[in-house]
C-alpha positions, -999 to 999 in steps of 0.1 A, spaced: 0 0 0 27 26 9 45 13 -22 18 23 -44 13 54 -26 48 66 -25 47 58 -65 14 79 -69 32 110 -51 66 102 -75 41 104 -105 19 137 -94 54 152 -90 72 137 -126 39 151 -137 41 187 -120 73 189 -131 64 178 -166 35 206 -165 63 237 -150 88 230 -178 59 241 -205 55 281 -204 25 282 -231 7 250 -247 -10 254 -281 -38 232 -280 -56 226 -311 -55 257 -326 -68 274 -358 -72 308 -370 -93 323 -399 -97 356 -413 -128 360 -428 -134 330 -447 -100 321 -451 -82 294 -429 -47 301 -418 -37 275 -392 -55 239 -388 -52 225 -351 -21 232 -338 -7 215 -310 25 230 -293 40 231 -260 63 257 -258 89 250 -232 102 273 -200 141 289 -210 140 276 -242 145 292 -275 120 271 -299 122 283 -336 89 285 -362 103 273 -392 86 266 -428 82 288 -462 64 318 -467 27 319 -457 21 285 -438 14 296 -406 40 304 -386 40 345 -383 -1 337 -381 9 313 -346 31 335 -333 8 361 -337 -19 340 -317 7 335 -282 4 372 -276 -32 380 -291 -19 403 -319 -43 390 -344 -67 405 -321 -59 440 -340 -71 419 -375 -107 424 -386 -121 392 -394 -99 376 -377 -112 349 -356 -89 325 -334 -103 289 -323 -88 264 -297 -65 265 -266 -38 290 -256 -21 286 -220 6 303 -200 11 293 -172 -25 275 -173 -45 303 -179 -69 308 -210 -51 340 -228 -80 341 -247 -104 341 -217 -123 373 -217 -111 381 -182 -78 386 -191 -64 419 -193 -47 422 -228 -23 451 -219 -9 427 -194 -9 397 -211 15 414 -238 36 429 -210 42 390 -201 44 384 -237 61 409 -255 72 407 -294 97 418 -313 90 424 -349 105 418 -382 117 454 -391 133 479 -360 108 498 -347 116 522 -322 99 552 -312 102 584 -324 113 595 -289 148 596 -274 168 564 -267 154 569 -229 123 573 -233 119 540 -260 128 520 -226 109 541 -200 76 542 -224 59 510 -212 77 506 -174 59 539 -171 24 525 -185 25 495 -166 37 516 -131 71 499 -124 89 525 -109 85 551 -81 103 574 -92 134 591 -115 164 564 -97 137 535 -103 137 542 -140 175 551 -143 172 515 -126 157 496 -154 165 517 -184 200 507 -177 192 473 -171 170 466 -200 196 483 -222 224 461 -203 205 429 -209 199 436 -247 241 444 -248 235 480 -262 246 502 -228 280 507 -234 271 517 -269 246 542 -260 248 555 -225 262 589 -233 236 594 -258 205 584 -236 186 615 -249 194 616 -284 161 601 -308 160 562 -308 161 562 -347 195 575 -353 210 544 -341 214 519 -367 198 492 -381 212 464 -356 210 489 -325 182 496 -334 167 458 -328 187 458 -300 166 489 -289 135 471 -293 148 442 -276 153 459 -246 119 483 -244 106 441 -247 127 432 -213 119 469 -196 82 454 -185 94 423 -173 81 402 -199 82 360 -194 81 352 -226 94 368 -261 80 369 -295 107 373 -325 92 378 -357 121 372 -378 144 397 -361 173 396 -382 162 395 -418 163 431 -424 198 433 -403 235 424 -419 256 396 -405 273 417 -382 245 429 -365 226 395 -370 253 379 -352 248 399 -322 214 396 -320 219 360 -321 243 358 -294 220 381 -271 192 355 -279 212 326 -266 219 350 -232 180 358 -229 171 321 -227 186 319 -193 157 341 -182 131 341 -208 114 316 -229 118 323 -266 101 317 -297 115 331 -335 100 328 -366 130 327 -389 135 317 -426 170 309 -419 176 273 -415 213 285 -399 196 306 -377 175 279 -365 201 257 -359 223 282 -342 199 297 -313 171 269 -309 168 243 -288 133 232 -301 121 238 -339 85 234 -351 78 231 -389 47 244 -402 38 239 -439 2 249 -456 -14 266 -420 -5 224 -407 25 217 -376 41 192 -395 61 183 -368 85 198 -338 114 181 -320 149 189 -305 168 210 -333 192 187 -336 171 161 -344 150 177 -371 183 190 -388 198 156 -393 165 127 -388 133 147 -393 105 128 -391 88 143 -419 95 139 -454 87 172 -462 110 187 -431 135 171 -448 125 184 -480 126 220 -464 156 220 -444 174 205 -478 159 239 -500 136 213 -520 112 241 -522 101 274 -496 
């Protein structure tokens, strides 16, 4: 009897465990705008301090799901999201959560630089301020400086803290963006292939700060570069025609996919 019972407690707890290393869990999701159906049934558990890459060729799904963890597609007309979205448990798409928040705790970071048209600063103050995360002038010194410290872009900028945000260039500029993400205190963050518009100097650095983040984040990127996938991700999901097709370790889906047409993909058979 105690054996059975001291097995119970070992599986509730392999089970808890099982349920904390998953920050959101995709559960049979579709999206459709208008009449049009983007995604079919999705299923994916995206896992805590992980970098988990979207991978697949141009308009099969993957921005669309992305879009879905943080409720952008909630800015679409006609657009209409069906199924199960989790973190940490909860319904993102119940109606008594708070969107504002939920994209504080899921903030995104979007294909082409976008900073504010306000000083370097203020692009990093902006949404602490919103959200009421500091007390006062020192509080915000506070986390400016962090934020811009955690996205590697302090010693480049802090004697220009005032000067506009858009003067910087194209790869500080990310960098920028990166960090007004991290200011809020997000748990999870959204990259909309980040890099494509940046060179491979900048790339790289962006890249490298990705694989620092994961330590305290959980990240998903939608990237077209298979070499990008394989270089930050631990996880990669491929999505082909609005359909998962499959998702796995990266290593595993770069050398023994599953999927025919992973393999297809990943070898430049089509996309």
């Amino acid at each position: 009897m105690n054996m059975m019972s001291e097995a119970a407690v070992e599986k509730a707890l392999d089970k808890k465990m099982n349920d904390v290393a998953y920050k959101m869990i995709g559960k049979d999701v579709s999206v459709y705008y208008g009449d049009k159906r983007a995604l079919y049934d999705v299923n994916l558990n995206v896992r805590q301090n992980t970098v988990t890459a979207l991978i697949g060729p141009s308009g099969c799904g993957k921005s669309t799901f992305l879009r879905t963890m943080n409720r952008m597609n909630d800015t679409i007309e006609g657009c209409r999201v069906t199924g199960k979205i989790t973190l940490d448990g909860d319904d993102i798409y119940d109606k008594e959560i708070d969107v504002v928040e939920l994209r504080a705790r899921v903030g995104m970071v979007f294909q082409k630089p976008n900073p504010f048209p306000k000083s370097i600063y203020e692009n990093i103050a902006y949404g602490p301020r919103i959200h009421g995360l500091a007390r006062g002038k020192t509080e915000m010194d506070a986390i400016v400086e962090a934020s811009l410290q955690r996205a590697g872009l302090w010693a480049e900028v802090k004697d220009r803290l005032h000067e506009g945000g858009t003067g910087l260039s194209g790869g500080q500029q990310q960098r920028l963006c990166i960090a007004r993400a991290i200011a809020v205190s997000p748990e999870v963050i959204l990259m909309d292939e980040p890099c494509s518009a940046l060179d491979p100097i900048a790339t790289a650095k962006v890249e490298e700060l990705i694989h620092e983040l994961r330590a305290n984040y959980t990240i998903v990127i939608v990237t077209h570069s298979m070499q990008q996938a394989a270089r930050v991700s631990q996880r990669t999901a491929m999505f082909h025609l609005g359909h998962l097709v499959e998702e796995n370790d990266t290593d595993k889906m770069f050398t023994n996919p599953d999927d025919q047409r992973t393999q297809d993909y990943i070898m430049g058979r089509f996309g």
